[in-house]
Wavefront OBJ file of the C-alpha trace (Angstrom):
o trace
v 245.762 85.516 0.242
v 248.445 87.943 0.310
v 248.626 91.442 2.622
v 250.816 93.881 0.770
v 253.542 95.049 3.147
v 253.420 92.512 5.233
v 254.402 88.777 5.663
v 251.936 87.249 7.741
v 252.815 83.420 8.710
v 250.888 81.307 10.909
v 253.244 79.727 13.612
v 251.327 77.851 15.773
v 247.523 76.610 16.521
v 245.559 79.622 16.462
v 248.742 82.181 16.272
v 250.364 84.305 13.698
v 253.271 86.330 13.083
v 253.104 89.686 11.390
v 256.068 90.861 9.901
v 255.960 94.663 8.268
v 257.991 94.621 4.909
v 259.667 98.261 3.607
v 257.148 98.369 1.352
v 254.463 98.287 3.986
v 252.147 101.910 2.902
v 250.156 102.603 6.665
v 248.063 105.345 4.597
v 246.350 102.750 3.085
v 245.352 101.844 6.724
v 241.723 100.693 6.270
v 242.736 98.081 3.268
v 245.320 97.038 5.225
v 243.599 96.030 8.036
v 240.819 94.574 6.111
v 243.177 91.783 4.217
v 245.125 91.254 7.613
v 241.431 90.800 10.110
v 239.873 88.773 6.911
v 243.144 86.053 6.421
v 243.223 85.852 10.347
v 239.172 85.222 10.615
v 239.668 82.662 7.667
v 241.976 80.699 9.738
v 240.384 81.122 13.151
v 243.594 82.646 15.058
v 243.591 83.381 18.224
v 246.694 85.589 18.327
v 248.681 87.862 16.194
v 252.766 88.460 17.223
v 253.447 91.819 15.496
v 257.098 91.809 14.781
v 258.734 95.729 15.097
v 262.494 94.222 15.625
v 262.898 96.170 12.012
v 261.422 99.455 13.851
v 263.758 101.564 15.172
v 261.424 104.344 16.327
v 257.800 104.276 16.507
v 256.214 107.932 16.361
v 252.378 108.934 16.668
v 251.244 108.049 13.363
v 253.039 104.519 13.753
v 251.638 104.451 16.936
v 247.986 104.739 15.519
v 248.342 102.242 12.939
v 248.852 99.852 15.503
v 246.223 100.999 17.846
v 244.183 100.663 15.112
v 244.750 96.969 13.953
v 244.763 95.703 17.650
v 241.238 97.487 18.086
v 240.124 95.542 14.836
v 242.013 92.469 16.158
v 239.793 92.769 19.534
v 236.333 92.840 17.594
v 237.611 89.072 16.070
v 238.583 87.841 19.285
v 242.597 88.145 18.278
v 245.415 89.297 21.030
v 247.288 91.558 19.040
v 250.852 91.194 20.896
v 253.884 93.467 19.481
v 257.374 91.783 19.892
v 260.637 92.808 19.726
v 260.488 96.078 20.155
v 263.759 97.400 20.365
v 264.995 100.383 23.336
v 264.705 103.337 21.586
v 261.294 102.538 19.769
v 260.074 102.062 23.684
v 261.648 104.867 24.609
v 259.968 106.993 21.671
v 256.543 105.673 22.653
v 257.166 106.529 26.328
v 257.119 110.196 25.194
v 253.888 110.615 23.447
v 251.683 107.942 25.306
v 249.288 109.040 27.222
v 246.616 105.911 27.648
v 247.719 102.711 27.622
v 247.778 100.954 24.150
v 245.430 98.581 22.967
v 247.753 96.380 22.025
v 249.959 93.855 24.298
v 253.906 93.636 24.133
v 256.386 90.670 25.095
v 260.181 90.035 24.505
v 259.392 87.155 21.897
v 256.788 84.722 21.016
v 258.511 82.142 23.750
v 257.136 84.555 26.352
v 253.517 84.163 25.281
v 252.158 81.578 26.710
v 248.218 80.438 26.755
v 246.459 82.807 28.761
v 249.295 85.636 28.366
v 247.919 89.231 29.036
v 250.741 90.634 27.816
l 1 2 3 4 5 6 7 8 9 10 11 12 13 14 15 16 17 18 19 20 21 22 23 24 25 26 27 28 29 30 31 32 33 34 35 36 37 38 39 40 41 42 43 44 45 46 47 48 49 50 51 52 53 54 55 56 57 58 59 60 61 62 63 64 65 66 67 68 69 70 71 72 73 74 75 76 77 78 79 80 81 82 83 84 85 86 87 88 89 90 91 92 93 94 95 96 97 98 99 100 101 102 103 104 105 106 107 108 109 110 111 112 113 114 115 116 117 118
Protein backbone atom coordinates (compact mmCIF):
# COMPACT_ATOMS: atom_id res chain seq x y z
CA UNK A 1 0.00 0.00 0.00
CA UNK A 2 1.33 3.21 -1.02
CA UNK A 3 1.07 6.83 1.08
CA UNK A 4 1.21 9.60 -1.47
CA UNK A 5 3.99 11.99 -0.46
CA UNK A 6 5.70 9.90 1.42
CA UNK A 7 8.12 6.86 1.30
CA UNK A 8 7.49 4.87 4.19
CA UNK A 9 10.08 1.79 4.60
CA UNK A 10 10.17 -0.54 7.35
CA UNK A 11 13.82 -0.77 8.75
CA UNK A 12 13.81 -2.88 11.48
CA UNK A 13 11.43 -5.27 13.75
CA UNK A 14 8.62 -3.20 14.61
CA UNK A 15 10.21 0.27 13.14
CA UNK A 16 9.71 2.44 10.17
CA UNK A 17 11.10 5.26 8.43
CA UNK A 18 9.00 8.06 7.05
CA UNK A 19 10.41 9.98 4.47
CA UNK A 20 8.21 13.22 3.13
CA UNK A 21 8.56 13.43 -0.77
CA UNK A 22 8.04 17.20 -2.57
CA UNK A 23 4.99 16.08 -3.54
CA UNK A 24 3.85 15.43 -0.01
CA UNK A 25 0.10 17.79 0.09
CA UNK A 26 -0.30 18.26 4.35
CA UNK A 27 -3.92 19.75 3.45
CA UNK A 28 -4.96 16.53 2.74
CA UNK A 29 -3.98 15.86 6.44
CA UNK A 30 -6.74 13.44 7.55
CA UNK A 31 -6.11 10.96 4.34
CA UNK A 32 -2.77 11.19 4.98
CA UNK A 33 -2.69 10.05 8.23
CA UNK A 34 -5.21 7.44 7.64
CA UNK A 35 -2.95 5.44 4.85
CA UNK A 36 0.24 6.12 7.08
CA UNK A 37 -1.65 4.75 10.90
CA UNK A 38 -3.46 1.86 8.62
CA UNK A 39 0.11 0.45 6.72
CA UNK A 40 1.83 0.85 10.23
CA UNK A 41 -1.19 -1.14 12.18
CA UNK A 42 -0.98 -3.74 9.24
CA UNK A 43 2.52 -4.44 10.08
CA UNK A 44 2.41 -4.13 13.86
CA UNK A 45 5.26 -1.31 14.25
CA UNK A 46 6.25 -0.18 17.13
CA UNK A 47 8.03 2.98 15.96
CA UNK A 48 7.95 5.48 13.24
CA UNK A 49 11.53 7.64 12.44
CA UNK A 50 10.12 10.74 10.67
CA UNK A 51 12.87 11.92 8.47
CA UNK A 52 12.86 16.17 8.15
CA UNK A 53 16.77 16.19 6.99
CA UNK A 54 14.91 17.62 3.60
CA UNK A 55 13.16 20.39 5.97
CA UNK A 56 14.83 23.36 6.22
CA UNK A 57 12.29 25.26 8.33
CA UNK A 58 9.38 23.93 10.03
CA UNK A 59 6.60 26.72 10.67
CA UNK A 60 3.15 26.33 12.61
CA UNK A 61 1.21 24.63 10.08
CA UNK A 62 4.22 22.07 9.58
CA UNK A 63 4.36 21.96 13.05
CA UNK A 64 0.64 20.73 13.34
CA UNK A 65 0.85 18.18 10.79
CA UNK A 66 3.23 16.52 12.83
CA UNK A 67 1.54 16.98 16.10
CA UNK A 68 -1.12 15.55 14.49
CA UNK A 69 0.29 12.17 13.11
CA UNK A 70 2.28 11.54 16.42
CA UNK A 71 -1.16 11.99 18.36
CA UNK A 72 -2.65 9.34 15.85
CA UNK A 73 0.63 7.36 16.16
CA UNK A 74 0.03 7.33 20.17
CA UNK A 75 -3.66 5.88 19.89
CA UNK A 76 -1.77 2.64 17.87
CA UNK A 77 0.81 2.31 20.34
CA UNK A 78 3.62 3.88 17.72
CA UNK A 79 6.63 6.34 19.04
CA UNK A 80 6.52 8.81 16.49
CA UNK A 81 10.37 10.00 16.64
CA UNK A 82 11.46 12.98 14.13
CA UNK A 83 15.17 12.73 12.97
CA UNK A 84 17.42 14.81 11.45
CA UNK A 85 16.22 17.84 11.98
CA UNK A 86 18.52 20.26 10.81
CA UNK A 87 19.60 23.88 13.04
CA UNK A 88 17.52 26.25 11.66
CA UNK A 89 14.26 24.04 11.45
CA UNK A 90 15.00 23.72 15.50
CA UNK A 91 15.61 27.01 15.73
CA UNK A 92 12.22 27.95 13.85
CA UNK A 93 10.27 25.65 16.16
CA UNK A 94 11.94 27.19 19.24
CA UNK A 95 10.04 30.40 18.32
CA UNK A 96 6.49 29.39 18.13
CA UNK A 97 6.43 26.40 20.69
CA UNK A 98 4.79 26.83 23.47
CA UNK A 99 3.94 23.05 24.92
CA UNK A 100 6.07 20.49 24.34
CA UNK A 101 5.39 18.39 21.14
CA UNK A 102 3.87 15.19 21.01
CA UNK A 103 6.27 13.85 19.11
CA UNK A 104 9.98 12.63 20.17
CA UNK A 105 13.28 13.81 18.33
CA UNK A 106 16.87 12.09 18.07
CA UNK A 107 20.03 12.77 15.90
CA UNK A 108 19.42 9.46 13.81
CA UNK A 109 17.84 6.16 14.06
CA UNK A 110 21.36 4.78 15.73
CA UNK A 111 20.34 6.89 18.73
CA UNK A 112 17.05 5.09 19.30
CA UNK A 113 17.48 2.42 21.11
CA UNK A 114 14.66 -0.03 22.80
CA UNK A 115 13.10 1.82 25.42
CA UNK A 116 14.21 5.38 23.92
CA UNK A 117 11.96 8.31 25.21
CA UNK A 118 13.28 10.44 22.93
Amino acid sequence: MSVPGVHLTAIGSGDFLLEPTRSLDISKRSELIEGIIRRLQGTKSQRLYYDLAELPVIDPVYFGWLNALARACQTVNVQMVCIHMQPTAAFALSRFVKDPPCFHSAHDVSLCGEGYPG
